[in-house]
PDB file as gemmi writes it, atoms N, CA and C in Angstrom:
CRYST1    1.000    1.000    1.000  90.00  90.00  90.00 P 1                      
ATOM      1  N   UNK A   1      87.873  86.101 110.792  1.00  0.00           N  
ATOM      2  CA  UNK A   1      87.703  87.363 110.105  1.00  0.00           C  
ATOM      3  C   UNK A   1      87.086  87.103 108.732  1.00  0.00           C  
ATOM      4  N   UNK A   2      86.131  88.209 108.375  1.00  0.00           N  
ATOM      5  CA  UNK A   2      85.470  88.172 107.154  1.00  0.00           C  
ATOM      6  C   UNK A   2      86.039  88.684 106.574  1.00  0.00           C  
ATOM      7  N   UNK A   3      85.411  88.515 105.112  1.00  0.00           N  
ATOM      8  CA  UNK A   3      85.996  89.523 103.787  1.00  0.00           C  
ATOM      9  C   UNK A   3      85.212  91.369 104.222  1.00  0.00           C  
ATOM     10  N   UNK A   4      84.108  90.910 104.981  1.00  0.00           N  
ATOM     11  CA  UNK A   4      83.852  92.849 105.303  1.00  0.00           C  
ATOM     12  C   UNK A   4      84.386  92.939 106.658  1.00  0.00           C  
ATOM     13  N   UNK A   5      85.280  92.057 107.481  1.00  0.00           N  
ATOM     14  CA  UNK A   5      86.120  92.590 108.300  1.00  0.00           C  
ATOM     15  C   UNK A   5      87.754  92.759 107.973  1.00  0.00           C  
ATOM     16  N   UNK A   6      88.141  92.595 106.880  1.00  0.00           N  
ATOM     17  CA  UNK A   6      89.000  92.855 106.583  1.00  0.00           C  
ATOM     18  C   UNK A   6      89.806  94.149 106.097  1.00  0.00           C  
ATOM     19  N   UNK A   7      90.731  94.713 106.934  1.00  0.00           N  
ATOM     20  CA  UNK A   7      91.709  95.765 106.714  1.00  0.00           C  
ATOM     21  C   UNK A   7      91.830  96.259 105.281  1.00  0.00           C  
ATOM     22  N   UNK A   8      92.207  95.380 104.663  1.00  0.00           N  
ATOM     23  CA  UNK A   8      93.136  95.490 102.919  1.00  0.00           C  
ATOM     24  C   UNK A   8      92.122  95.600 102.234  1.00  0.00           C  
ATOM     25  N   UNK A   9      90.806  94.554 102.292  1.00  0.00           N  
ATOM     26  CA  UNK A   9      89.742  94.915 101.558  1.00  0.00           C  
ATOM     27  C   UNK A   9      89.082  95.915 101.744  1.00  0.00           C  
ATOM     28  N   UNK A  10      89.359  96.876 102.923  1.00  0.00           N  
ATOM     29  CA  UNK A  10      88.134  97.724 102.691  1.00  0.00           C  
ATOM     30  C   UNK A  10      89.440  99.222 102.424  1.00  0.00           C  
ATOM     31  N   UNK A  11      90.725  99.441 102.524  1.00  0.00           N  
ATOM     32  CA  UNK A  11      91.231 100.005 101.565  1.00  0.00           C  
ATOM     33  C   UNK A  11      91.419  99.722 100.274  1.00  0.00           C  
ATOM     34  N   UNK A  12      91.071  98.631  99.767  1.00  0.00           N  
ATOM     35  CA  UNK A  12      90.991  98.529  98.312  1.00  0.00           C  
ATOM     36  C   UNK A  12      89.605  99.187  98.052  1.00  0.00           C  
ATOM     37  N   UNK A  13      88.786  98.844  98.659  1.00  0.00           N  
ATOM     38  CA  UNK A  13      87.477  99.567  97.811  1.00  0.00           C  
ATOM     39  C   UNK A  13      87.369 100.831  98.166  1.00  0.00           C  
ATOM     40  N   UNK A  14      87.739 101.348  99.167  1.00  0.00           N  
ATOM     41  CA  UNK A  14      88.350 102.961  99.199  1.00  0.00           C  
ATOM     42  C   UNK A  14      87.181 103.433  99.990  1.00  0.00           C  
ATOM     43  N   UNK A  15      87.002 102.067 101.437  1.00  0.00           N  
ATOM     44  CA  UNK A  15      85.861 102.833 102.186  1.00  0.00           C  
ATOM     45  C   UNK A  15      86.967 103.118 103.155  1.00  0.00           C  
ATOM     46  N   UNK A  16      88.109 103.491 103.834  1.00  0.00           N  
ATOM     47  CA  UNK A  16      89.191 103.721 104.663  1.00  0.00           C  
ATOM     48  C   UNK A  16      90.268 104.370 103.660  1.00  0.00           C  
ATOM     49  N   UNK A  17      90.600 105.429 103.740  1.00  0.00           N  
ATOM     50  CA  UNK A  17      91.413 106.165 102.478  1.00  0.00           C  
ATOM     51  C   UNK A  17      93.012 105.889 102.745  1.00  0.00           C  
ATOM     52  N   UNK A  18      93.795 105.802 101.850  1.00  0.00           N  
ATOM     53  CA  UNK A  18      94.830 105.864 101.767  1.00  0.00           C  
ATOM     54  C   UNK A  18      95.031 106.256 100.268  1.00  0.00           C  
ATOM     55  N   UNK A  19      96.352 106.268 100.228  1.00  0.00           N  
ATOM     56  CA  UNK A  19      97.079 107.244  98.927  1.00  0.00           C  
ATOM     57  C   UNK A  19      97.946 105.842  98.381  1.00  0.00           C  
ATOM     58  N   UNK A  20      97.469 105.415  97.419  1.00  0.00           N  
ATOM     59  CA  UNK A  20      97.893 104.434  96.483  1.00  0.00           C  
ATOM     60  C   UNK A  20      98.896 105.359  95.653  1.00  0.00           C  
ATOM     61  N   UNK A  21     100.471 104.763  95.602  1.00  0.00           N  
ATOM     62  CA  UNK A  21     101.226 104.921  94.765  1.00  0.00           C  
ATOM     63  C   UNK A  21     101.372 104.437  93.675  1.00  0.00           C  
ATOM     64  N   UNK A  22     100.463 103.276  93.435  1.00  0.00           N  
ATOM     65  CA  UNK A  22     100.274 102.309  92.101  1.00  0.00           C  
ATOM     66  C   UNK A  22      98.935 101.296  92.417  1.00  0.00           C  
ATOM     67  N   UNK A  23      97.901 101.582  91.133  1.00  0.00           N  
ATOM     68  CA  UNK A  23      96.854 100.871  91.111  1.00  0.00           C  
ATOM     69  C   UNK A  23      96.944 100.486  89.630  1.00  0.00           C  
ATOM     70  N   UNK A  24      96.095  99.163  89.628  1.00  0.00           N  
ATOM     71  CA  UNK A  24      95.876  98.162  88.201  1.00  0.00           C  
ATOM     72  C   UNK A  24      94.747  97.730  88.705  1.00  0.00           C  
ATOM     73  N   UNK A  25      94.347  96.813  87.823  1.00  0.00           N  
ATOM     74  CA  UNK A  25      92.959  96.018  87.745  1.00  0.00           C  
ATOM     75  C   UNK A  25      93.377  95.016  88.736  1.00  0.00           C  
ATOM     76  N   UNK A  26      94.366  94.496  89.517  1.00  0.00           N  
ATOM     77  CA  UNK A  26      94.522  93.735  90.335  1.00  0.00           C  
ATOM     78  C   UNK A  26      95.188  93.642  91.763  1.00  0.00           C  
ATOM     79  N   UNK A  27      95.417  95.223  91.329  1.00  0.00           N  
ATOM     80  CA  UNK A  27      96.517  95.825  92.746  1.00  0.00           C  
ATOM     81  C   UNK A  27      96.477  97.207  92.796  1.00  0.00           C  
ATOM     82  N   UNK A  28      96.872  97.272  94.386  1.00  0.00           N  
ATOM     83  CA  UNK A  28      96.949  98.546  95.139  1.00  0.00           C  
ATOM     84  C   UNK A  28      98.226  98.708  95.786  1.00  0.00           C  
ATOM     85  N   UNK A  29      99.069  99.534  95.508  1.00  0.00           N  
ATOM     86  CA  UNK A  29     100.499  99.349  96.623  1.00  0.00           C  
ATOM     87  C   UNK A  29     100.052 100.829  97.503  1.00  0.00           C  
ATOM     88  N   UNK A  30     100.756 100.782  98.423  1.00  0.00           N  
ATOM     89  CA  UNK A  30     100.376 101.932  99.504  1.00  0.00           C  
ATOM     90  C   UNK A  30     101.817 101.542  99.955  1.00  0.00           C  
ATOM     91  N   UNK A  31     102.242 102.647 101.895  1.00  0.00           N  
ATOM     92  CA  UNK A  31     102.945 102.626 101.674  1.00  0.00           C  
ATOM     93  C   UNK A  31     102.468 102.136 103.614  1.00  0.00           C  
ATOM     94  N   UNK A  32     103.691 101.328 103.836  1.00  0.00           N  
ATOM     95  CA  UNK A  32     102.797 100.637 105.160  1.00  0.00           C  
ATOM     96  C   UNK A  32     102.608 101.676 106.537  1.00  0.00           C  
ATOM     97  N   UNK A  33     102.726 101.709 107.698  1.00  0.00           N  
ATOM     98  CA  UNK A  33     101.941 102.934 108.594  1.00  0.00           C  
ATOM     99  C   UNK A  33     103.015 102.660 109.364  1.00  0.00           C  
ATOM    100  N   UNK A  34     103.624 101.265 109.397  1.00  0.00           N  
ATOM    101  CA  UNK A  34     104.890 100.947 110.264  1.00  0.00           C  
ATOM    102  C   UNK A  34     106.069 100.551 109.739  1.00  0.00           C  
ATOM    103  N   UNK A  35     106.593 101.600 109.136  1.00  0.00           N  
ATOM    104  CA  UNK A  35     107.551 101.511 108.013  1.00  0.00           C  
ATOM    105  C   UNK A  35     108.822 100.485 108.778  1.00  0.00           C  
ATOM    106  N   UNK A  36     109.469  99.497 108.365  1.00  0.00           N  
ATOM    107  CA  UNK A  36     110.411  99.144 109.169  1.00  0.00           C  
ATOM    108  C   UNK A  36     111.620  99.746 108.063  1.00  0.00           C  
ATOM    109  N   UNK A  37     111.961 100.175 107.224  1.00  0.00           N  
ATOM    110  CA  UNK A  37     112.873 100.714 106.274  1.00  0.00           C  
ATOM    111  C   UNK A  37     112.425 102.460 105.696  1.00  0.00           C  
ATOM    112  N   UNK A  38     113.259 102.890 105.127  1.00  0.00           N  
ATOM    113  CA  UNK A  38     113.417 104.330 104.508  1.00  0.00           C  
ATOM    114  C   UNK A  38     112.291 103.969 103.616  1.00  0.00           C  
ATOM    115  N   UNK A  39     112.158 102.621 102.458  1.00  0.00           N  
ATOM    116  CA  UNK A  39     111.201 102.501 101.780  1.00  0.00           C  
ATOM    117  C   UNK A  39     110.557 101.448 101.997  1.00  0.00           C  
ATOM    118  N   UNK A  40     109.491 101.546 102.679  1.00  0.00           N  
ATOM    119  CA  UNK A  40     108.292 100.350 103.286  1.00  0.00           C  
ATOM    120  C   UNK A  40     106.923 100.304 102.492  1.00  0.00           C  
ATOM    121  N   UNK A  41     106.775  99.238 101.320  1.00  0.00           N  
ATOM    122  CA  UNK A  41     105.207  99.336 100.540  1.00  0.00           C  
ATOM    123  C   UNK A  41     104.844  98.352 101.175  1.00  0.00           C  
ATOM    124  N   UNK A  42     103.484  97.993 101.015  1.00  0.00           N  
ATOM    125  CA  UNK A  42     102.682  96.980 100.718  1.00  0.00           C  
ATOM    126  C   UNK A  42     102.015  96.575  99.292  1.00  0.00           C  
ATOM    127  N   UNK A  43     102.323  95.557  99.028  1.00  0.00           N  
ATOM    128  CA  UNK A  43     101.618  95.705  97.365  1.00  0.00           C  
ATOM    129  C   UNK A  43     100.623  94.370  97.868  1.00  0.00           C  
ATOM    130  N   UNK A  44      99.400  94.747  97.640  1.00  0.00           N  
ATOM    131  CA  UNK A  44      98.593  94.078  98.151  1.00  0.00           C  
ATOM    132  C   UNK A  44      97.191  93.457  96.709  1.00  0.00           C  
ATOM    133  N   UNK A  45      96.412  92.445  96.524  1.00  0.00           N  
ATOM    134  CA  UNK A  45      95.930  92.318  95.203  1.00  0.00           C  
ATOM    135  C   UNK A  45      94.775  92.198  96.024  1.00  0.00           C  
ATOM    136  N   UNK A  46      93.964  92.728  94.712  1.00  0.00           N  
ATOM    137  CA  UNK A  46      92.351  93.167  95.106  1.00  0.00           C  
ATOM    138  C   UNK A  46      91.925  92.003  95.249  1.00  0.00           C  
ATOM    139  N   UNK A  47      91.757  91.071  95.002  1.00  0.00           N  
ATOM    140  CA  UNK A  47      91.446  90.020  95.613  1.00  0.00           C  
ATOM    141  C   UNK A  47      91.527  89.298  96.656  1.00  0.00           C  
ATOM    142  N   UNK A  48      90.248  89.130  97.242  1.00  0.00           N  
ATOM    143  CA  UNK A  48      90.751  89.173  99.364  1.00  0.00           C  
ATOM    144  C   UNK A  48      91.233  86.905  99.087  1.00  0.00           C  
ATOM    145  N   UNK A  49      92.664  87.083  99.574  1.00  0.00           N  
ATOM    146  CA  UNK A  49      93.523  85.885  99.636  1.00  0.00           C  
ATOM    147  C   UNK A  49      93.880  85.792 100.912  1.00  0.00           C  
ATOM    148  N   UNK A  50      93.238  85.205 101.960  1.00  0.00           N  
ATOM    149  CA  UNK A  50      93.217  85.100 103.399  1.00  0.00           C  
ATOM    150  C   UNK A  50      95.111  84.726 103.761  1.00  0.00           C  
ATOM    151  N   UNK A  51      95.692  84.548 102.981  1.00  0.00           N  
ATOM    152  CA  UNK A  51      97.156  83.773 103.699  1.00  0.00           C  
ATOM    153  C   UNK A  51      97.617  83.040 102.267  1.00  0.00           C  
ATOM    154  N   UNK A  52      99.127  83.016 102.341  1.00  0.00           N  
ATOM    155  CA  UNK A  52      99.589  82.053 101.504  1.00  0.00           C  
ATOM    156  C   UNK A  52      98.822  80.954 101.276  1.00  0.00           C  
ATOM    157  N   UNK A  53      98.998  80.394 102.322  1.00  0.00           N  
ATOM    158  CA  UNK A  53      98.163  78.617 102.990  1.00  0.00           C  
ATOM    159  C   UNK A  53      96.852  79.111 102.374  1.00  0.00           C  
ATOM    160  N   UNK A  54      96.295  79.483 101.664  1.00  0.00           N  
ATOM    161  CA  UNK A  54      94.747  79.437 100.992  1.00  0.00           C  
ATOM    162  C   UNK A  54      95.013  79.766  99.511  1.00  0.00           C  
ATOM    163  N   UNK A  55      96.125  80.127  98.880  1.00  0.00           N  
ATOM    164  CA  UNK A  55      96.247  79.919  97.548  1.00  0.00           C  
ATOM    165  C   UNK A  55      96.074  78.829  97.200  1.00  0.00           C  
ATOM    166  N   UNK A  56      95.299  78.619  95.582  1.00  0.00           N  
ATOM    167  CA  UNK A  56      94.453  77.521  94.800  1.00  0.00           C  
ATOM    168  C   UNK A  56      95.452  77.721  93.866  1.00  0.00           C  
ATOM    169  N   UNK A  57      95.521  76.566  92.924  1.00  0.00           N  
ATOM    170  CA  UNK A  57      96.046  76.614  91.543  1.00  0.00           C  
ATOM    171  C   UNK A  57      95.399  78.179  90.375  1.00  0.00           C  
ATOM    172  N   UNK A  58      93.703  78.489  91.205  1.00  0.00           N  
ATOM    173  CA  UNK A  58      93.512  79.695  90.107  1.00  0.00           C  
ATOM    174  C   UNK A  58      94.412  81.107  90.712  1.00  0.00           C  
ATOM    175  N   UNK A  59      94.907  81.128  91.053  1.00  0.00           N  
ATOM    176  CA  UNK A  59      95.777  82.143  91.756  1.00  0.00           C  
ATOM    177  C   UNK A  59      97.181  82.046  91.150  1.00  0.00           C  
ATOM    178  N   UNK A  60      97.817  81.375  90.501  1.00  0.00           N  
ATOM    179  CA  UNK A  60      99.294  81.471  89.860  1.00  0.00           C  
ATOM    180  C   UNK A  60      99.293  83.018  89.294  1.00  0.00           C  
ATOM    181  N   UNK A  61      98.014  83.652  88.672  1.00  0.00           N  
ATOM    182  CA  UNK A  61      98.248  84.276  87.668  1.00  0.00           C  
ATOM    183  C   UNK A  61      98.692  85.506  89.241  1.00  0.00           C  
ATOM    184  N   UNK A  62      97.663  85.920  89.958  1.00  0.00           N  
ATOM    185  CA  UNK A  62      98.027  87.153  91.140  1.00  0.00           C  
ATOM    186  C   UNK A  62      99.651  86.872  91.313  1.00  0.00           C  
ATOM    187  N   UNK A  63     100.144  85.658  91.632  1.00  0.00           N  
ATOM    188  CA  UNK A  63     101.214  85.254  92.371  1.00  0.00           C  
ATOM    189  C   UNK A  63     102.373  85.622  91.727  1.00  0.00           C  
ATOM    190  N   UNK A  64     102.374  85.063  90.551  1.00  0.00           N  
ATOM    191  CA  UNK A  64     103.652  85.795  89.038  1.00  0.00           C  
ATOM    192  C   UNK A  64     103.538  87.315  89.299  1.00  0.00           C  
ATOM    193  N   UNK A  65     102.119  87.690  88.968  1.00  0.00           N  
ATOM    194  CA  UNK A  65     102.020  88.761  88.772  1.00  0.00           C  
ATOM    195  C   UNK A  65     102.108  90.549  89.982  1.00  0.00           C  
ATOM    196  N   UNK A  66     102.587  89.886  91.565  1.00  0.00           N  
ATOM    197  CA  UNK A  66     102.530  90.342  92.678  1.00  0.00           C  
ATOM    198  C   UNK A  66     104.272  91.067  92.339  1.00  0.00           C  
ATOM    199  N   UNK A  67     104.934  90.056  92.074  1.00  0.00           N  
ATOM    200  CA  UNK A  67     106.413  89.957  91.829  1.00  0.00           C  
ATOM    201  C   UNK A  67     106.975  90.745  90.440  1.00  0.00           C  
ATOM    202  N   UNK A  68     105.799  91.073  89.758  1.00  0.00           N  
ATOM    203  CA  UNK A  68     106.314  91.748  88.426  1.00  0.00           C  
ATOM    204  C   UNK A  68     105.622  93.309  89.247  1.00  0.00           C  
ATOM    205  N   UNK A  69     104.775  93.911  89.654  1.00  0.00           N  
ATOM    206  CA  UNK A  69     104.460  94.876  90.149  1.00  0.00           C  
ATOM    207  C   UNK A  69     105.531  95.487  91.595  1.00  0.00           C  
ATOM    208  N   UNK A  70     105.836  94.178  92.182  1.00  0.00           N  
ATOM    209  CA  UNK A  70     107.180  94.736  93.025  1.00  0.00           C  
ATOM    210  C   UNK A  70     108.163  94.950  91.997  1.00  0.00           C  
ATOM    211  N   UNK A  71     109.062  94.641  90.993  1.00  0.00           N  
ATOM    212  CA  UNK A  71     109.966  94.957  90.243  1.00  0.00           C  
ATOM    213  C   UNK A  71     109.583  96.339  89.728  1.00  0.00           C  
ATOM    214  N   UNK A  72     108.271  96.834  89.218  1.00  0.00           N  
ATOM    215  CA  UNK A  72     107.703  97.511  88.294  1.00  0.00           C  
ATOM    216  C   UNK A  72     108.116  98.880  90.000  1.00  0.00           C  
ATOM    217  N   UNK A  73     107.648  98.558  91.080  1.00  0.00           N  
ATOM    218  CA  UNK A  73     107.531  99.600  92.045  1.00  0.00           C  
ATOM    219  C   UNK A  73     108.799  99.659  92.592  1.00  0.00           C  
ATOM    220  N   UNK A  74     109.380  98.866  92.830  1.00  0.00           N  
ATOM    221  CA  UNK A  74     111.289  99.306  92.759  1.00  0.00           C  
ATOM    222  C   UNK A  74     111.418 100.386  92.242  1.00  0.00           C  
ATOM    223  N   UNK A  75     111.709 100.161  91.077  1.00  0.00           N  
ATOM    224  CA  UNK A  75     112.225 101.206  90.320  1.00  0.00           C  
ATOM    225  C   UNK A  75     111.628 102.279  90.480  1.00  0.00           C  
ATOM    226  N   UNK A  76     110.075 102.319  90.457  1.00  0.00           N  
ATOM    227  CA  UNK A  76     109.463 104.157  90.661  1.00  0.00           C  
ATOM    228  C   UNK A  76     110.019 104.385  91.935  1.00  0.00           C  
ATOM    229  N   UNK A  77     110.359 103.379  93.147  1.00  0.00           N  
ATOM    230  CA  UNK A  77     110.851 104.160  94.097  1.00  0.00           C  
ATOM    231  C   UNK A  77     112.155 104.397  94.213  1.00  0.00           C  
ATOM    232  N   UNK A  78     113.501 103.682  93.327  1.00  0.00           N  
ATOM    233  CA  UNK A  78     114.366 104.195  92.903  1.00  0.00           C  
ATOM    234  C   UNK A  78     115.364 102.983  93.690  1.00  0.00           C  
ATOM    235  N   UNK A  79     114.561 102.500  94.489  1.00  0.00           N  
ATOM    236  CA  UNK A  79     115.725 101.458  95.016  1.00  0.00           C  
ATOM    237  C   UNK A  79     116.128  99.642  94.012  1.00  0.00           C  
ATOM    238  N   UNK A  80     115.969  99.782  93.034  1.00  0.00           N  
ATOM    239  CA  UNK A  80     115.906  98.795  92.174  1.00  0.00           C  
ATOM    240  C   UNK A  80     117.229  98.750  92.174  1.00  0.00           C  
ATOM    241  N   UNK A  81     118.120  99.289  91.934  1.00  0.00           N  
ATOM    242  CA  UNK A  81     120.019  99.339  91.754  1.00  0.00           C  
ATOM    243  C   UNK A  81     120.610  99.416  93.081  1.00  0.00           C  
ATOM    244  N   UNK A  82     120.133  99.994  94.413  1.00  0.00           N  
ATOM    245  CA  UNK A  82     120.465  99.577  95.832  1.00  0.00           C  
ATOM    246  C   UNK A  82     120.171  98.255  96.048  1.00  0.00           C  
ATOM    247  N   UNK A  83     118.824  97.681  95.775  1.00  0.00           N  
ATOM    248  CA  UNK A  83     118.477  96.509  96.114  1.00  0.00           C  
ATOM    249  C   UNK A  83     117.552  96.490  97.172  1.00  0.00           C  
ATOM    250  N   UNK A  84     116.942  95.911  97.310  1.00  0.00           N  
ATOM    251  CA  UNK A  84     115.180  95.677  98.137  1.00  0.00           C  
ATOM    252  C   UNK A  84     114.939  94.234  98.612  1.00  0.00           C  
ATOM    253  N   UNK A  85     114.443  93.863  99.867  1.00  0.00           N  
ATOM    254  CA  UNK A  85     113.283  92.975  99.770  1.00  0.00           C  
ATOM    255  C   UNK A  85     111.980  92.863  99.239  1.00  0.00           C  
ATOM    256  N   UNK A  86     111.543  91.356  98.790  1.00  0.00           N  
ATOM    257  CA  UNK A  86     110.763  91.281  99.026  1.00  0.00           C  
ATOM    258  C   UNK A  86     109.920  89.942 100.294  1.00  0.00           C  
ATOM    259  N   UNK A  87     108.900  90.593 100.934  1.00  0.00           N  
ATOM    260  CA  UNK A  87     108.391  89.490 101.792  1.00  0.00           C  
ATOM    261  C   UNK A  87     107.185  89.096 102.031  1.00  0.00           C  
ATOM    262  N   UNK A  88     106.780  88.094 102.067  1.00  0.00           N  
ATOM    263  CA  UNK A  88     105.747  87.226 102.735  1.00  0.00           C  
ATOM    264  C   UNK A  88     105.957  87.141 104.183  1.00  0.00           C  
ATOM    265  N   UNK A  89     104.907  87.479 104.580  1.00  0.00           N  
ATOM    266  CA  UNK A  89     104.404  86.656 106.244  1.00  0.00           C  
ATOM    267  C   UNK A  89     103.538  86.405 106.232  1.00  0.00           C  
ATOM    268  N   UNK A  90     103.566  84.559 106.416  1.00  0.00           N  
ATOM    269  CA  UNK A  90     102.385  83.891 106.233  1.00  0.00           C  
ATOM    270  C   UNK A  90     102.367  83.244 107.885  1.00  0.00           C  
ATOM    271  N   UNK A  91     100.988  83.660 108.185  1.00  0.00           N  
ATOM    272  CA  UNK A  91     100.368  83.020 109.336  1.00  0.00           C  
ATOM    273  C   UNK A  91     101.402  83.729 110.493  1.00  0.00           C  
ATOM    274  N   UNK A  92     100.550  83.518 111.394  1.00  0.00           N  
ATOM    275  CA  UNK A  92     100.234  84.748 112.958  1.00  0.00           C  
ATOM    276  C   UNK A  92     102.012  84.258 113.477  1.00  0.00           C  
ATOM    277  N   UNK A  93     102.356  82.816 113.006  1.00  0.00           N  
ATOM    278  CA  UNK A  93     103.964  82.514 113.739  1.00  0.00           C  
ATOM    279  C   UNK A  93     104.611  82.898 112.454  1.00  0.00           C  
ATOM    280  N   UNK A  94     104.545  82.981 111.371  1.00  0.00           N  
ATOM    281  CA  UNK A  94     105.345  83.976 110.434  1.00  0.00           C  
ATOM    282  C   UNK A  94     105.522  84.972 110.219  1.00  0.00           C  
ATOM    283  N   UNK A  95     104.304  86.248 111.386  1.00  0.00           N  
ATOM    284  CA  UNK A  95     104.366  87.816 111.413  1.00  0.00           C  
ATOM    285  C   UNK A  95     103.164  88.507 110.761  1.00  0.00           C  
ATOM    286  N   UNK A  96     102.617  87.426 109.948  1.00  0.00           N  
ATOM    287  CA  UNK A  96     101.091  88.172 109.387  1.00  0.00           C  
ATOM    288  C   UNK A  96     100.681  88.542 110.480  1.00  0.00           C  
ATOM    289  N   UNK A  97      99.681  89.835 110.446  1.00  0.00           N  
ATOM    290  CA  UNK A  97      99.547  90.479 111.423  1.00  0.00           C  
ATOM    291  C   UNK A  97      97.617  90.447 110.637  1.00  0.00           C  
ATOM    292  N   UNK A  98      98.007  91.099 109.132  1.00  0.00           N  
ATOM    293  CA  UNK A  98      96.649  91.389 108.511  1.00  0.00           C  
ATOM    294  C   UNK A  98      96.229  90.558 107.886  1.00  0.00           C  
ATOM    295  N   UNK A  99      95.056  89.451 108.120  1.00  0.00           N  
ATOM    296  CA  UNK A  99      94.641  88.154 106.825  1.00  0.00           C  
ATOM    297  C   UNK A  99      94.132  88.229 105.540  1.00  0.00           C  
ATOM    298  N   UNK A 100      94.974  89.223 104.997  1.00  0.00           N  
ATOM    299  CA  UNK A 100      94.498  89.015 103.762  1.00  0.00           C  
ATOM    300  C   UNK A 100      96.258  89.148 102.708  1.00  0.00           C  
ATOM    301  N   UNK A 101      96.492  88.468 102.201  1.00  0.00           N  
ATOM    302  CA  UNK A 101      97.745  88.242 101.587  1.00  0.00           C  
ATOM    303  C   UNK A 101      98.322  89.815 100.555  1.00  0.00           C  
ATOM    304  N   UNK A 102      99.902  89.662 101.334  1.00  0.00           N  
ATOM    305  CA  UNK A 102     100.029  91.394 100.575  1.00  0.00           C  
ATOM    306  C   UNK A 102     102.067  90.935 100.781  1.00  0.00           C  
ATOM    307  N   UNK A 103     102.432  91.180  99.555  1.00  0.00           N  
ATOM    308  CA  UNK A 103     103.987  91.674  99.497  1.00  0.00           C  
ATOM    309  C   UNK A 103     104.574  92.892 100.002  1.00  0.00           C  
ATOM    310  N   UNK A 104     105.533  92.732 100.726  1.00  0.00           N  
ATOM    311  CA  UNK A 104     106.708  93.911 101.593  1.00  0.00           C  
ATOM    312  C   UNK A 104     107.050  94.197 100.812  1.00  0.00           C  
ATOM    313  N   UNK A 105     107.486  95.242 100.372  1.00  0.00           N  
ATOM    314  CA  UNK A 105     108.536  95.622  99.216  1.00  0.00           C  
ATOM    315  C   UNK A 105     109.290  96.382 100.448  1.00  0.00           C  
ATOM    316  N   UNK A 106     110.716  96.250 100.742  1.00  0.00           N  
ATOM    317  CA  UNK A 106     111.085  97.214 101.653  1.00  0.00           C  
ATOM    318  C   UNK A 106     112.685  97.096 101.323  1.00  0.00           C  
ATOM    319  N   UNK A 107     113.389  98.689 101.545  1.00  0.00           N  
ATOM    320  CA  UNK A 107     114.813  98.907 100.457  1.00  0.00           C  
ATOM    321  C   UNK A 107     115.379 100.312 101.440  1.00  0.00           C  
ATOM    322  N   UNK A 108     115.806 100.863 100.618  1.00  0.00           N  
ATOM    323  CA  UNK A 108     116.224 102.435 100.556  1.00  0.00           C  
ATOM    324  C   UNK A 108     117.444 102.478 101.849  1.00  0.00           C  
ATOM    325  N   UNK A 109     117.981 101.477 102.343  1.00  0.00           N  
ATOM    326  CA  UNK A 109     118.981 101.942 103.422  1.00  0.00           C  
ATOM    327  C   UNK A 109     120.165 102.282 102.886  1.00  0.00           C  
ATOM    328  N   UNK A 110     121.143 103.162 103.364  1.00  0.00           N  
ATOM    329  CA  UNK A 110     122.318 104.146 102.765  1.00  0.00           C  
ATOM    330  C   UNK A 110     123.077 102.636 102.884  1.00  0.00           C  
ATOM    331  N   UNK A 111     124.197 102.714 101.912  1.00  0.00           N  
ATOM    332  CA  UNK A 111     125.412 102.044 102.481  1.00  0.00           C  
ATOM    333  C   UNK A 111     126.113 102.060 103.490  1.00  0.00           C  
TER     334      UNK A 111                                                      
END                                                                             
């Protein structure tokens, strides 16, 4: 798969529409299509990152910074004091489904 066959990249550039709940100069969160929880995001960075396994040392900064935008989207979705995952699935036997690297944020179940 290419960078113009890619899913995430071509909702980041906003040729396939979706409704971003939070955009920055480096990210898009949406909210996923197969929710497995009450609250299911994707926080995904504009930068097409094929898989964990292809992060470089110039990438620390996305990587810190993936994990401060899930904290930052907790809270707008209110499950920050219930408590949330967050997840990686890296590679086709870890559940990646889409190749381009994106955080689960997923929460909201009742007690």
């Amino acid at each position: 798969m290419t960078v113009d066959d890619c899913l995430f990249c071509k909702i980041v550039n906003k040729e396939i529409p979706s409704e971003f709940l939070y955009e920055d100069d480096a990210f898009v969160v949406f909210r996923d299509i197969n929710p497995q929880a009450p609250v299911h995001l994707l926080i995904v960075p504009k930068k097409h990152i094929r898989s964990i396994n292809d992060l470089t040392d110039d990438d620390k900064e996305i990587i810190s910074e993936i994990f401060m935008v899930g904290k930052k989207i907790a809270k707008i979705e209110n499950v920050n004091k219930s408590g949330y995952k967050l997840v990686f699935n890296v590679e086709k036997g870890g559940g990646q489904v889409i190749f381009h690297i994106h955080l689960h944020l997923i929460g909201g179940w009742k007690k």
